[in-house]
N, C-alpha and C positions, 0 to 999 in steps of 0.2 A: 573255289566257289564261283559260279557265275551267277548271272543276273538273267530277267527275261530274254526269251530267245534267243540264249546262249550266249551272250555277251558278256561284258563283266558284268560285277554289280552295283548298285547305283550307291552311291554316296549314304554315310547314315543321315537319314531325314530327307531322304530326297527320291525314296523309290515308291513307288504305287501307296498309294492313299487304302486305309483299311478298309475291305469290299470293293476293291477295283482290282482289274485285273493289268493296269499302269498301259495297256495299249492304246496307244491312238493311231488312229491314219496319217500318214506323213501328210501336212502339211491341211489338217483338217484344223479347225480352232476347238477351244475348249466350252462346250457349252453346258449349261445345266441341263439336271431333266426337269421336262412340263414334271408338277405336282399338282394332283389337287387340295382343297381345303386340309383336310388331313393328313397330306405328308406322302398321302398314299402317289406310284409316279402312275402318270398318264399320259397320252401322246397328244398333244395339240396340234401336231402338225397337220395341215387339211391333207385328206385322201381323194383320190377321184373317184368315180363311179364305182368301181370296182375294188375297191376300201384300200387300192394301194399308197402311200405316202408320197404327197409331193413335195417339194420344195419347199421352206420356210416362208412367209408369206404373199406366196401363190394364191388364187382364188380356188377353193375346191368345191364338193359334194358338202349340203348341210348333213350335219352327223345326228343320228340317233345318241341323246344323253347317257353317259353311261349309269347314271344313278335312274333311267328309264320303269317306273313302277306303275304298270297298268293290270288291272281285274285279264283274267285267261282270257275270255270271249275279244276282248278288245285286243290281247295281244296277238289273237290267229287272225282275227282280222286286217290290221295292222300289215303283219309279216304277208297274209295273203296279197293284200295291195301293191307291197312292195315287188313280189315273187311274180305279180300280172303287169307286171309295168317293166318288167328285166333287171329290177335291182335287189338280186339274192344278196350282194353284201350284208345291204340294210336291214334284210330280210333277218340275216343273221343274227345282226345286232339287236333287234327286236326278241329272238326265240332265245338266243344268249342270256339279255336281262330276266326273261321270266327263267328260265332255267337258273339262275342263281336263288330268284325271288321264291321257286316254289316250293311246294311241301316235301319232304324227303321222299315220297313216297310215286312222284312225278318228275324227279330231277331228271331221272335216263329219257324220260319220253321228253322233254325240252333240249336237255344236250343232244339227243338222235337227231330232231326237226334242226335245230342251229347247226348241227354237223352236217346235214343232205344240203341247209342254204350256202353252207361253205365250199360242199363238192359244188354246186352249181355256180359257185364265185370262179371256182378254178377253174372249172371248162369254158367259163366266160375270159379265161383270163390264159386262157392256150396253154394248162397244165394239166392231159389227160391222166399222168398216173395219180395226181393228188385228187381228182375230181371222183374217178375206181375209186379209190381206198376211203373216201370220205364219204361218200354216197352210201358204201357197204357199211360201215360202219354204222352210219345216224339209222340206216336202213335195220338194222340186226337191234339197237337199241329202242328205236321208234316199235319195232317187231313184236317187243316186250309186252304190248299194251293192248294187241291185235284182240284181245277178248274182253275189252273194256271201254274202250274207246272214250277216254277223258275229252269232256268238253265239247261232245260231238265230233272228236277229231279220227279222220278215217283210218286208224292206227296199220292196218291189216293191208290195207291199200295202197297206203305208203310205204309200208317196208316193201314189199313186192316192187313197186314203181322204182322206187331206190336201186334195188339189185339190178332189176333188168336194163336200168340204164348203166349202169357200172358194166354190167357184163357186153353191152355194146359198144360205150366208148372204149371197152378193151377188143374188143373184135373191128370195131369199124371206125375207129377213132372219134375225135373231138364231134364230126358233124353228126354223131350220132347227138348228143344232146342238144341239138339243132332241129332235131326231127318231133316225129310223132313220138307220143311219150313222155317229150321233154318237162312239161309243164307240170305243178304240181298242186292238185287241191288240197290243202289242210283240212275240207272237213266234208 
């Protein structure tokens, strides 16, 4: 019998904890995860601009709450703010919250907007295939709505803006989402 990664195995009582998978990085320390109130885990680590994780305490980007519960109107606004200022992350985090918050009948047209602010995280963030596949995506889902257009949001508009930018940073790279086009009105 071996142990993780082929090795032997670990002493009884002395191998991975139940729910872990016993790996650590050599010479990393043992730390807990952030929890919040409820147990539930969450990252407290600050992110910078671009919602990536910095260093333990480093100065970062103030974070959108994650328990964030605002009326629709207020959240397109919000996410618009963010998306006019170059901070699709935030953006995210704002269209995220209400897509968990809304009625089942609106969840895909919140996941689509929070997925096209995630392609535009990536292209910001010098990852053109992840910015294609997530633009198309939110784009195909946002698409869904194009004959109803919840909350004044230009549904029809955006899926269309979605693809065409996907289909040029796949043709002309990153500085395509630099150009004309790039910018996105939610309503």
């Amino acid at each position: 019998m071996t142990g993780p990664r082929g090795g032997p195995p670990a002493p009884a009582g002395q191998g991975p904890q139940p729910g872990t998978s016993g790996a650590q990085r050599p010479g990393a320390s043992k730390q807990t995860r952030d929890r919040d109130p409820a147990g539930r885990p969450r990252n407290a680590r600050p992110r910078d601009g671009l919602g990536r994780p910095l260093p333990r305490g480093q100065a970062g980007e103030d974070r959108i709450p994650d328990d964030l519960a605002v009326p629709a109107d207020e959240a397109i606004s919000l996410a618009q703010s963010l998306l006019d200022s170059g901070r699709p992350f935030h953006a995210h985090e704002v269209l995220e919250a209400s897509w968990k918050a809304a009625p089942p009948a609106e969840r895909e047209l919140w996941k689509g907007l929070a997925q096209i602010a995630v392609g535009l995280t990536h292209a910001r963030r010098g990852n053109a295939t992840g910015a294609a596949a997530l633009l198309r995506r939110g784009g195909q889902r946002v698409g869904g709505y194009a004959s109803t257009a919840p909350h004044g949001i230009d549904a029809a508009t955006i899926a269309r803006q979605a693809s065409s930018l996907a289909d040029r940073i796949d043709a002309d790279g990153l500085a395509a989402a630099a150009g004309p086009g790039a910018d996105f009105r939610l309503t």
